[in-house]
N, C-alpha and C positions, 0 to 999 in steps of 0.2 A: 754543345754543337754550335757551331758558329752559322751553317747556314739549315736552317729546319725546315724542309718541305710538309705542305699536308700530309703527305702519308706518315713521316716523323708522329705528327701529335696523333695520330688517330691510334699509330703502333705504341705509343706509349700509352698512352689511355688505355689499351685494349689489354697493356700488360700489368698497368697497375691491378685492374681488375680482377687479373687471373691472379696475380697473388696475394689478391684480399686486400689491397691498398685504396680504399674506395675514396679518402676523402683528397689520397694525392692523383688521383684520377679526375675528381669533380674543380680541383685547384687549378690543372690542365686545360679542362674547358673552360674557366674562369680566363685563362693568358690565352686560351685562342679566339674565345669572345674580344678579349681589347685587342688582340693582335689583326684581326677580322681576316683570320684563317676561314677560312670556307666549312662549314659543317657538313659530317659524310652520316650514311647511316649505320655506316661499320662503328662509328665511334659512340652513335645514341645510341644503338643496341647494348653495347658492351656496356655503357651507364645506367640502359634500363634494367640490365642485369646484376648492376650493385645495388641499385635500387632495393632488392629483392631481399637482401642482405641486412637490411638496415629495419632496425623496430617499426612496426606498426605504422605510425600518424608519422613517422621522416620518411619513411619510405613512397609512403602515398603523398606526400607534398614534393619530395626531388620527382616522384614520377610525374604527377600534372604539372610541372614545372617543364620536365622535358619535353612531355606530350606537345606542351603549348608551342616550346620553341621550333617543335619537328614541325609543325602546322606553320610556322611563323617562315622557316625557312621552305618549307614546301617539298619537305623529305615526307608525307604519308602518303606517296605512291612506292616509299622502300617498303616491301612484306616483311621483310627480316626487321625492320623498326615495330610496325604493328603487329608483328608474331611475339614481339620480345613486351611490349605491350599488354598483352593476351595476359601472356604467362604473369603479370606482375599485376593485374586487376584479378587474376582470379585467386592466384594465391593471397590477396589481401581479402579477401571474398565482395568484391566490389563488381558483383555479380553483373547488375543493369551497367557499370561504364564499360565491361567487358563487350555485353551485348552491343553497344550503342558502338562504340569502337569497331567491332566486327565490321556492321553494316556500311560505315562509310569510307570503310578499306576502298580502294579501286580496283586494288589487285589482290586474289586471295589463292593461295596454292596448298597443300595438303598440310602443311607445316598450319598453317593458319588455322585450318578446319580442326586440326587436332588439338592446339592450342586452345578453340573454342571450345572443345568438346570435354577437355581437360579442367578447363574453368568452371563450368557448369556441371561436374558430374564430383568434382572434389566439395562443391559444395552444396551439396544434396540434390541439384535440379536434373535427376537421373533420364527422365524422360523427356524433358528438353533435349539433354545430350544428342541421346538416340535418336531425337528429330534432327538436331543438326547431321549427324551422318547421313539419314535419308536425305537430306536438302544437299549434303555435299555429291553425292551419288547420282542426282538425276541430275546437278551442272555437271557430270562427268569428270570428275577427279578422279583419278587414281587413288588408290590407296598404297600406302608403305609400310611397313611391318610394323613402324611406330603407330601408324592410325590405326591397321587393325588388331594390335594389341589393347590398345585403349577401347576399341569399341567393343570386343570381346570381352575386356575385362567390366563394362560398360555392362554388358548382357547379364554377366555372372553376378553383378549387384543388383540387380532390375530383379534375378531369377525366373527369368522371362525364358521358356523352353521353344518358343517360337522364333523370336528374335533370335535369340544364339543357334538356333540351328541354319539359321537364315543366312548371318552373318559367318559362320561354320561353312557351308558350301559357299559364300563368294572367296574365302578364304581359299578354298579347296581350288576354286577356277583359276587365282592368282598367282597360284604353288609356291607361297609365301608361308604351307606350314610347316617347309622344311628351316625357317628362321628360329632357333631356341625362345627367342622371345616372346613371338606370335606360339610359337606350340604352348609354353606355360602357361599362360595366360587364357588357349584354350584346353588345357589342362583341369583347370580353376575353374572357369566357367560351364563345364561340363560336370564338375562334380557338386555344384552349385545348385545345379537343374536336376540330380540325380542322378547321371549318366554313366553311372560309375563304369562299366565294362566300355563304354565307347573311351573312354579317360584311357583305360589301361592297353587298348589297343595302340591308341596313339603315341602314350608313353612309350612302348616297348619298340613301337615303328621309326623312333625317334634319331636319327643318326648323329645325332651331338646331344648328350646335358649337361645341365649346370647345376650347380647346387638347389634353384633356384625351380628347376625341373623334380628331383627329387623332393626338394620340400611341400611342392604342390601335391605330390603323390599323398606325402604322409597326411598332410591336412586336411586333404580329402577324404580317408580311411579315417580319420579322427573326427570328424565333422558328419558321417556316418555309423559311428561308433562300431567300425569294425578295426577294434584293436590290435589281435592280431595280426593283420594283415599289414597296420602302422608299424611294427616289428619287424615283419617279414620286410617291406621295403630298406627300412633302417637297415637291417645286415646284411642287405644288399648293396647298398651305399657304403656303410663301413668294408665291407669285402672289398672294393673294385682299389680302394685304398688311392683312390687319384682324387676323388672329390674329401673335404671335411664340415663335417658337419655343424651348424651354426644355431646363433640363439632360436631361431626362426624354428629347423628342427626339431629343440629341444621341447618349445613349447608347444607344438604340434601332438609332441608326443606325451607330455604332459596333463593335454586337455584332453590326451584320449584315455586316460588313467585316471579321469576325475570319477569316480563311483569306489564303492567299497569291497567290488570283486576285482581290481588291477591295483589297489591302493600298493600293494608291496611292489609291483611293476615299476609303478610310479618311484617307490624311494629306491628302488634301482637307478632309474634316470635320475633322481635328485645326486646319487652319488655319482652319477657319469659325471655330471654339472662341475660337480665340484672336484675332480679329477682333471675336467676338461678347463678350469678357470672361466666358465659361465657361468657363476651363483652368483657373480657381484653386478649381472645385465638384471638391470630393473623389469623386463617384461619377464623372464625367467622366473622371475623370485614371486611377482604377480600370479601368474600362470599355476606354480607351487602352491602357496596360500590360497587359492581358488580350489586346488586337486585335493589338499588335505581337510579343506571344510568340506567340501562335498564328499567325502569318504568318510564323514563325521567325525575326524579329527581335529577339533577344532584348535586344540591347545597346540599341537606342529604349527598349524597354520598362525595363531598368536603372537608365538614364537619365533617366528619365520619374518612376519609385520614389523612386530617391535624391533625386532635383530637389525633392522635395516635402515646402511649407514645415510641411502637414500632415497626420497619415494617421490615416485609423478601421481596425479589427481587416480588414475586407475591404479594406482595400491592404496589409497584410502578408498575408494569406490569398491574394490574386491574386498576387503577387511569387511566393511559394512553390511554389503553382502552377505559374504558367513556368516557376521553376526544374525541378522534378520532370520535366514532362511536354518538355520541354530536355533532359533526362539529366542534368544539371547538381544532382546529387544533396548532393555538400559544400555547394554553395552555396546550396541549400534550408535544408541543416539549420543552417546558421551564420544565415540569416535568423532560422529560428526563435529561435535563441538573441539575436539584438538585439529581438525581439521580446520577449523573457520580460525584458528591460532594460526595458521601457516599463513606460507605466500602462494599457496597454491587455490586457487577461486574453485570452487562448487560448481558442477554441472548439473545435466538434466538428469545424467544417471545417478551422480550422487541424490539429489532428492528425489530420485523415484523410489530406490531400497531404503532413504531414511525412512521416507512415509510408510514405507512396508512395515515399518518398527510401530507404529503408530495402531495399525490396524485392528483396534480392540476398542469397545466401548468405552474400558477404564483407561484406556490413550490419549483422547478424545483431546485436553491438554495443549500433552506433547505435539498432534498433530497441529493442532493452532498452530502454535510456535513456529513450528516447521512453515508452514504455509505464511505465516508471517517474512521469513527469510527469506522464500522463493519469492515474493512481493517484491521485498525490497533490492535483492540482486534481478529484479524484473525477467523473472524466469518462467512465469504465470503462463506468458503465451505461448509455450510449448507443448506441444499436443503431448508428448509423452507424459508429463510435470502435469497436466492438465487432466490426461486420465490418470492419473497415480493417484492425483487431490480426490476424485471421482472415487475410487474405492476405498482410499482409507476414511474416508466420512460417510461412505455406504459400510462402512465393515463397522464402523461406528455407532452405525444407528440415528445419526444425524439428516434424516434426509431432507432437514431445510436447506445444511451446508450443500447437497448432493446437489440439488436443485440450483439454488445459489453460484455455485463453481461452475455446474452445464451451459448458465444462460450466460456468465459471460465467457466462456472460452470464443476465442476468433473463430477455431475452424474444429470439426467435429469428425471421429471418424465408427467405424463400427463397433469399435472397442467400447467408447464413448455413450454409444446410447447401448450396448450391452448393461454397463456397469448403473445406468440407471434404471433400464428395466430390471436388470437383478434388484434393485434397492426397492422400488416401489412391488417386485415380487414377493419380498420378502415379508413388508407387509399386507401379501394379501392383499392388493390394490389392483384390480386387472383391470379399471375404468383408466387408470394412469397408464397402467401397462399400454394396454391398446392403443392412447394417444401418442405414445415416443413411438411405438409401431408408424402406426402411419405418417407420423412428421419424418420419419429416416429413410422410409419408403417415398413420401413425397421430393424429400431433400435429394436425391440419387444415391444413398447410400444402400448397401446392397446385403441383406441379414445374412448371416452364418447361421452354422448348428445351434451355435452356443445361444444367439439370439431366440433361435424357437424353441431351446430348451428352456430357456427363461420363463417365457410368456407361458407357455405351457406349464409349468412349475405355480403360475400362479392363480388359477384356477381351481375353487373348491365347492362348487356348489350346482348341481343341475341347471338351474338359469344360467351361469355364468358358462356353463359347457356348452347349452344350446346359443346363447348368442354369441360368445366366441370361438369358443374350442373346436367345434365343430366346422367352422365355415377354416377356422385356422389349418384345422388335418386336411381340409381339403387342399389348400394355399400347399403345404407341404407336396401333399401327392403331384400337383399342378408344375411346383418348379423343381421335383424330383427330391428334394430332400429325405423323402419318407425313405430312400433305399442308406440316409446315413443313420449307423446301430444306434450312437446318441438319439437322438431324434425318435428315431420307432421303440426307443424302452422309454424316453421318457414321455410319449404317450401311453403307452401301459399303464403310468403310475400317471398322467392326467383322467384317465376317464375312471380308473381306482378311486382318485379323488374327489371326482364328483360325484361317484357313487354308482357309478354303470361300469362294474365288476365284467360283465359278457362284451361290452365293445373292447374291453381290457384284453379277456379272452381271444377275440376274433382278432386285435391288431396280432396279440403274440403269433397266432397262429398262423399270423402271410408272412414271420419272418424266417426267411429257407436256412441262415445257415447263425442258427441261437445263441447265442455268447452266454458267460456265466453272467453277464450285468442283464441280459436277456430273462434268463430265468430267475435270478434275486427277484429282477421287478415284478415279476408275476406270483410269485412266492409272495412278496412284500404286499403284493394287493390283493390279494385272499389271504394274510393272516389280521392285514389291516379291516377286512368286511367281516370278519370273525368265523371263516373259513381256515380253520387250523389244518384239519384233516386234509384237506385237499393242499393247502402248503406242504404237506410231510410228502403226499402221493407225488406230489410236483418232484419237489427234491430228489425221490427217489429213482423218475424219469431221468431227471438230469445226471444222476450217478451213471445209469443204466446209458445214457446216451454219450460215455467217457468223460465227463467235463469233472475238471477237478475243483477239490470243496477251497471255497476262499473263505477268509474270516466274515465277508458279509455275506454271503449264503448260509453259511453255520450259524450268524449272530439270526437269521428271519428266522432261520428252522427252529432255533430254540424259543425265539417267542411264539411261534406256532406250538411249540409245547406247551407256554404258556398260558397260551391263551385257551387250549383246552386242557390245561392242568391236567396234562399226562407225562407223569412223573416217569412214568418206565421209557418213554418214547427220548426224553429231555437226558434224561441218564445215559441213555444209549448214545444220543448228538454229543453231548461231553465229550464222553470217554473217545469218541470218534475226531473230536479236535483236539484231545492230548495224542491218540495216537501220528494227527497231521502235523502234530507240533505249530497248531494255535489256539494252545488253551491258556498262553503268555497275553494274547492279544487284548490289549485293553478292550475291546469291543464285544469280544468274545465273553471275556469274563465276566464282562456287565451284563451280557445277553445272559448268562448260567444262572447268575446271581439271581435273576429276575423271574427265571425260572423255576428256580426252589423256591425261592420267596410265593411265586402265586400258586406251587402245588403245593405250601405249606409248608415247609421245610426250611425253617427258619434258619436251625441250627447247621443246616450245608450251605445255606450262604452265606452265616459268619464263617464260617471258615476257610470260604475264599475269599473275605474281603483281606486284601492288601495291605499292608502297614501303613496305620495314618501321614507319615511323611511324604510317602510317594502313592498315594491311593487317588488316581485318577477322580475329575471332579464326578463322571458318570457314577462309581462306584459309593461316594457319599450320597449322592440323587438316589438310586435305587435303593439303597437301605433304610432312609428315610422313608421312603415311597412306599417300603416293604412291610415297617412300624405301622404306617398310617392304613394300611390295608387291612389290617388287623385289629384296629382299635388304639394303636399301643401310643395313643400320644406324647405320654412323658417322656417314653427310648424317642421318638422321631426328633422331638424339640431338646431333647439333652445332644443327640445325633448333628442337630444341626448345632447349636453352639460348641461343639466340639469342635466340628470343625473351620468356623470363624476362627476360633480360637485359636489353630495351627495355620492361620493364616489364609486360609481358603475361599476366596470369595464368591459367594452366592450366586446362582444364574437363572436366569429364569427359569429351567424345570425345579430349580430347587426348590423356591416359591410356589411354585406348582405342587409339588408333596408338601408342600409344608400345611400351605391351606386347606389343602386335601385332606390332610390328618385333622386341620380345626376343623373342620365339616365334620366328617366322620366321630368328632368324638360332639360335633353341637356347640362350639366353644367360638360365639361370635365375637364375643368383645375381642379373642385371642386373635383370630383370622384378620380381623380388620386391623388390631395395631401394629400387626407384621404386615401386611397388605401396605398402610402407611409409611411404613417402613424399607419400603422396596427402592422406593428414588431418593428418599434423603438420607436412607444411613449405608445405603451400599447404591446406588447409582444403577439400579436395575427398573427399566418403564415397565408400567404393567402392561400386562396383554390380554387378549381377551379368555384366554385359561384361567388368567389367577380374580378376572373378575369372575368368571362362571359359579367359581370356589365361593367367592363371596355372597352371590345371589343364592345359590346353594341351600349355604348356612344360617340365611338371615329364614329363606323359604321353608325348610324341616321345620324352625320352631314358628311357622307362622308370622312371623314378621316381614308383612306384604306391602306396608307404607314405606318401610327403611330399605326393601328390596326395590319398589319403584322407583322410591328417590337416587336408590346409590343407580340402578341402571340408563337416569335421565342425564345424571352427571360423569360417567362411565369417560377414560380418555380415550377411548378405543371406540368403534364403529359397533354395534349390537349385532349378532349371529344366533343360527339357529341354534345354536348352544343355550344362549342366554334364555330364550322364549320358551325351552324346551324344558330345560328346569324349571323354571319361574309355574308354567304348565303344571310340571309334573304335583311340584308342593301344593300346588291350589288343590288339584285332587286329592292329595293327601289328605288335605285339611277344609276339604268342599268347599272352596268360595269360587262363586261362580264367578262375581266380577271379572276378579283378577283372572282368572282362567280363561273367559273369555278374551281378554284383551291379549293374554301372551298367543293363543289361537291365533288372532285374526293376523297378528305380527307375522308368528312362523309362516300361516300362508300365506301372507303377500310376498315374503322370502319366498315360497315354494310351493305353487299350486295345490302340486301336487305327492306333499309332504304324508303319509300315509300315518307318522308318528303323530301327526297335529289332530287329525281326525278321532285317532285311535284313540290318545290319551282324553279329547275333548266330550268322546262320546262316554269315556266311563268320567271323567267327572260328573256331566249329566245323569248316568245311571245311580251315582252314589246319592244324585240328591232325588230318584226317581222321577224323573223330567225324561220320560220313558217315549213320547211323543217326538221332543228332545234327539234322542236318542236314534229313533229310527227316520227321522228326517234326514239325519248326518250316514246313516249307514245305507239309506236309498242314494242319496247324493257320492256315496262314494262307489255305488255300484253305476250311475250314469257317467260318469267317468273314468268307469273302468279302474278302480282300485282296489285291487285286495291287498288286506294283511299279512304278511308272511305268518304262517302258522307257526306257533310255540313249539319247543319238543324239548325235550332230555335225551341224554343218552349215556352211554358206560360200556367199557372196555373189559369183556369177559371172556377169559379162556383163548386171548386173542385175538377175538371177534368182537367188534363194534356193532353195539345194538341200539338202534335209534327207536324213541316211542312220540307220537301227538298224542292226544287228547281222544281218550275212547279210542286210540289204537289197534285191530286185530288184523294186521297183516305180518306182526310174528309168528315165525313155527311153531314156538312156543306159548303161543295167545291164549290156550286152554286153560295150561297149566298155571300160565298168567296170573290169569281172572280167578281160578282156582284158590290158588295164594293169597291174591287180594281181597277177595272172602271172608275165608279163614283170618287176617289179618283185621278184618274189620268188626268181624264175630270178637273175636278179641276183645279191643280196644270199648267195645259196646257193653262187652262183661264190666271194665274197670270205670264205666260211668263216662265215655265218650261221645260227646254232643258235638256236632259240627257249627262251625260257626261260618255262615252264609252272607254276611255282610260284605264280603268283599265278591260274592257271586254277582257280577255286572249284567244278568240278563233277565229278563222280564217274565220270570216261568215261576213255579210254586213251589214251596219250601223242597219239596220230596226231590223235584226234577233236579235244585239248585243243589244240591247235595250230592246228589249224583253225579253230575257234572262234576263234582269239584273231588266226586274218589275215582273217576277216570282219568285222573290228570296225568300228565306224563310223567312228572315225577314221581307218582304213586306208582306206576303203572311199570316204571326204569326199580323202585325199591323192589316190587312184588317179584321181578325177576332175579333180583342177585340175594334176593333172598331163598328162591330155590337150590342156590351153589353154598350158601353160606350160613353155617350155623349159628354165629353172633351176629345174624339178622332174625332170628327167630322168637 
């Protein structure tokens, strides 16, 4: 062109642009720089908008380059310059020069405000956004169907049911919902909030869609997981045959087919896919691989990974995924590593599901490692990366790491002090517990269920009930939580735990409408206080009240067989979860096993035990457990080297029977060198179970110096476990020292421990310290302590018959005492002499004697010996 007016270069720049010519557009304003053509802001718009175009660190230096000149020439009173602005700091996520650029606009019109709102909402700052809308709203802008599309869509990420119904009626006043746009979008954000019927109303009112409207619909059905109805819309869309359906569609419908009741659904769509020429759209094939691991198909889903010619960061992110939540932990973290091979960079969700992989004690490692990478790609200070690190070192068992990772994260959220009250729950630390309580509540963070499930979880002991538990339930009542069902069962099983069975009672009893996790807990805490019978009676309401049996109501009710070794009761629970079809249940079959095993029946629970390949770790625990309750220490200790042997790694209950069996059979040197044995040759801490085992053992045979010393150097914190055995053997073997001193232990643990008393006054009687003796049982009457009284009992004829001590409130009390007589005239013939030494009361040979042939077990024989002739 021979004569070129400004509007010439601006129309030429403005065309390079549009067809992608950005550097012969930036060459243009280089010749009208030296030409000293005047700058318009048609033309920096259309620059700022190659800008956009252009990688990373060029895009952000041509843009503060222009910025500068627009300033220099005195173009930032054009909006269209600083709207075009907007868009190129937020897509760069240059968040604060977005902001800062806003404010010294002069002139700001809806375009601008959306611009802002855009900026800030694409990069996480949701609720700033929403503030700039209200700030746009009270200067009086207007809105356009593009602003309140974004701010609806704006609502539906927040999930904010207030907000979107807010912005939902100014919508409605504007009658901008008859725009396709704006309707999708509040399509989405209604189904977002759960609104699903006000969605479908709107949809069907809709006088134009788009594909774009349909797909919301499906997303929405899927994201709800009403499948069905993700269908029903689809062949309503395929029917009308004017719209076609797109990748967006496919995985909609994909992700509603992820479980293993639509998996066939699902390779239905996998075949539309590949009819339709969508299997080769990478979010498709993502989407696929996510639906066939979660249908537990893992090898499709492999298949499907590897097949493909090409993958963005969310297909190795979903790969990983399956592998984790598969158990398939090596082959999570080996992904990771062909991943950190690519050009493709690691995000926060890639290291959230590797450290899922991690989550095991014998992980512990691999987690390193892991947390090493997130270090060094400086990923640390992401709260999600940050709680992830949080659990796998709590699932670990580390909780120096837990600790360590908490204090320096930047910024902390509920999740966060969740996952370390679970940790310090775990051990049994409710003095720690209580302190992250209060710092979360000081901090404004604001507990959930899961939070007072925790804390509540980690109380065991009556002090620890009265100073926290208690003032805690009230906390709940106060901010209403006690009406969510978490919450009110797992106080059930907190006052279970400390040993107040009736406030256990009274919570079940305010809850109006009982879930089956309702009744387990209540079952679970009367078979745990050694209330079996009344677990069965429970159970039996619960059938009676329609609730169906789940593996873990079946697995209590058989230990309540257990525990009162009633074998006809336990046979019946069986056969009643093969008929439910969960007698498969690992849980189940552990709970049966456990149950033969304690009514004697050895040989019914080898025959359910499972083939050592696949025989779940509980199923080696209990048969171990089973040996050692019987004596059988050789089978227990051949039992456990078997299964090292198949590769099985040891766990803490396992150690727990093991030592249990050295006790029981007296075999200290054995107990302690496996005890030893627990951190350095398989990587298991001890706890204070497998020390009890150890005090135990040293205590039967009287060895009270080797029991003090191992209890002084203990890694673990001493419990009334420990004081209570240590107790128990000193009685056995009358040293009063020592007896004294596990005493005075237990009750500083527990005032008002009524075992500490009991056991301490018969040690005193055995060394007749009868003075002694009756000090300690005046003192427990000024205190208001009784004993729970002894008893026996036995199941005859159907009828459970319970006897104390000198019992005659049987029907058959006559006939009783009758028997017992006769039984004793007997035994008197063949040269039977009672022996009274273990009668702990202060009366004369005749009395003590008697006392000890009214005992209840006497008294439970005299009776089933009137039914039975091989008692005669």
């Amino acid at each position: 062109m021979p004569d070129r007016s400004p509007s010439s270069w601006y129309t030429a720049i403005s065309g390079c642009v549009r067809c992608g010519h950005e550097s012969t557009a930036f060459d243009l304003l280089c010749g009208m720089r030296e030409r000293a053509v005047p700058l318009s802001g048609f033309a920096l718009a259309s620059l700022i908008t190659a800008c956009e175009r252009r990688d990373k660190e060029e895009g952000r230096t041509c843009g503060a380059a222009i910025h500068a000149l627009t300033h220099k020439a005195g173009l930032m009173v054009n909006v269209y310059i600083g709207t075009a602005l907007l868009h190129l700091y937020g897509s760069r996520k240059h968040v604060l020069d977005a902001h800062k650029l806003f404010r010294e606009m002069p002139e700001r019109n809806v375009v601008s405000w959306t611009a802002l709102m855009v900026a800030l909402s694409s990069n996480g700052y949701l609720e700033e956004a929403l503030r700039a809308y209200c700030r746009m709203r009270m200067e009086g802008v207007a809105c356009n169907a593009n602003a309140f599309a974004t701010v609806v869509s704006l609502c539906g990420s927040l999930e904010s049911e207030m907000a979107g119904l807010q912005v939902f009626s100014q919508v409605l006043v504007s009658g901008l919902q008859r725009q396709v746009s704006v309707a999708n979008s509040l399509i989405t954000m209604l189904g977002n909030i759960g609104r699903v019927k006000d969605a479908e109303k709107l949809f069907y009112r809709m006088e134009e869609r788009d594909t774009i409207s349909w797909n919301a619909m499906v997303s929405m059905y899927s994201h709800e997981g009403l499948c069905s109805k993700c269908f029903m819309v689809f062949s309503d869309m395929r029917r009308g045959g004017l719209l076609r359906h797109d990748a967006t569609t496919m995985c909609s419908l994909i992700c509603a087919c992820a479980s293993s009741d639509y998996v066939n659904t699902g390779s239905g769509i996998h075949s539309l896919c590949l009819r339709g020429g969508l299997h080769s759209y990478i979010p498709v094939i993502n989407a696929l691989v996510n639906m066939y691991s979660a249908a537990g198909k893992l090898v499709d889903a492999e298949f499907l990974f590897w097949s493909m010619g090409r993958r963005d960061l969310i297909s190795w992110n979903t790969m990983i995924s399956s592998y984790v939540q598969s158990g398939n932990n090596m082959d999570a973290l080996k992904t990771l590593g062909q991943l950190l091979q690519t050009n493709e960079a690691p995000d926060r969700m890639t290291f959230s599901s590797a450290l899922g992989a991690c989550s095991s004690p014998g992980a512990l490692m691999d987690g390193r490692m892991v947390h090493a990478m997130i270090l060094q790609l400086s990923l640390h200070r992401n709260l999600l990366v940050g709680n992830s690190l949080l659990t796998m070192y709590g699932k670990c068992s580390s909780i120096q790491d837990v600790e360590r990772v908490f204090q320096l994260m930047s910024t902390h959220d509920v999740v966060s002090c969740n996952v370390l009250i679970g940790s310090y729950s775990a051990l049994e630390d409710c003095t720690k517990v209580m302190q992250v309580f209060t710092w979360m509540r000081g901090a404004g963070l604001k507990p959930n269920y899961i939070t007072l499930v925790n804390i509540q979880g980690s109380f065991k002991s009556s002090n620890e009930l009265r100073n926290y538990g208690l003032p805690l339930h009230a906390y709940t009542i106060h901010t209403g939580f006690i009406a969510d069902d978490y919450v009110s069962n797992s106080l059930i099983t907190m006052y279970a735990n400390c040993g107040d069975l009736d406030s256990s009672t009274k919570v079940f009893r305010t809850i109006i409408k009982k879930s089956v996790v309702s009744w387990n807990a209540m079952i679970a805490a009367n078979v745990q206080h050694g209330h079996g019978e009344e677990g069965l009676k429970l159970f039996m309401d619960m059938w009676h009240a329609g609730n169906n049996l789940d593996h873990v109501c079946l697995a209590e009710c058989l230990s309540s067989s257990a525990s009162l070794a009633s074998l006809e009761e336990g046979m019946q629970l069986h056969g009643l979860g093969v008929k439910c079809g969960l007698d498969n249940d690992s849980h189940v079959v552990n709970a049966a096993m456990d149950m033969y095993g304690k009514c004697g029946k050895m040989d019914e629970m080898l025959k359910m035990l499972p083939d050592p390949a696949v025989r779940p770790q509980q199923c080696w625990n209990t048969l171990i457990s089973g040996y050692a309750r019987y004596g059988y220490f050789k089978e227990a200790e051949d039992t456990f080297k078997h299964m090292v042997s198949m590769g099985r790694k040891p766990d803490y209950v396992t150690f727990v029977t093991l030592l249990s069996a050295c006790s029981h059979a007296g075999l200290v040197d054995k107990g302690i060198d496996y005890y030893n044995s627990m951190s350095s040759v398989f990587g298991v801490s001890p706890g204070i179970k497998h020390c009890v085992c150890i005090v135990d053992v040293l205590g039967r045979l009287g060895r009270f110096t080797e029991a003090e010393k191992f209890i002084e150097d203990m890694p673990v914190l001493t419990n009334d476990l420990i004081w209570r055995s240590l107790l128990s053997s000193s009685r056995t073997h009358k040293n009063l020292d020592t007896g004294r001193k596990a005493a005075k232990k237990l009750l500083e643990l527990d005032p008002f421990d009524d075992s500490a008393y009991v056991l301490l006054s018969n040690l005193y009687a055995t060394s007749a310290r009868w003075s002694d003796v009756d000090r300690l049982r005046s003192h427990m009457k000024s205190i208001n302590l009784n004993k729970r009284p002894a008893c026996s009992w036995l199941k005859q004829k159907k009828e459970v018959s319970i006897f104390g001590i000198g019992d005659r409130s049987h029907n058959d009390t006559e006939k009783i005492y009758a028997k017992l007589d006769e039984i004793f005239l007997k035994l008197r013939e063949v040269g039977y002499v009672a022996d009274t030494s273990s009668a702990l009361h202060d009366t004369d040979e005749e009395q003590k004697e008697q006392n000890l042939w009214n005992h209840s077990e006497k008294l439970a024989l005299a009776y089933v010996s009137l039914f039975r002739k091989d008692v005669q």
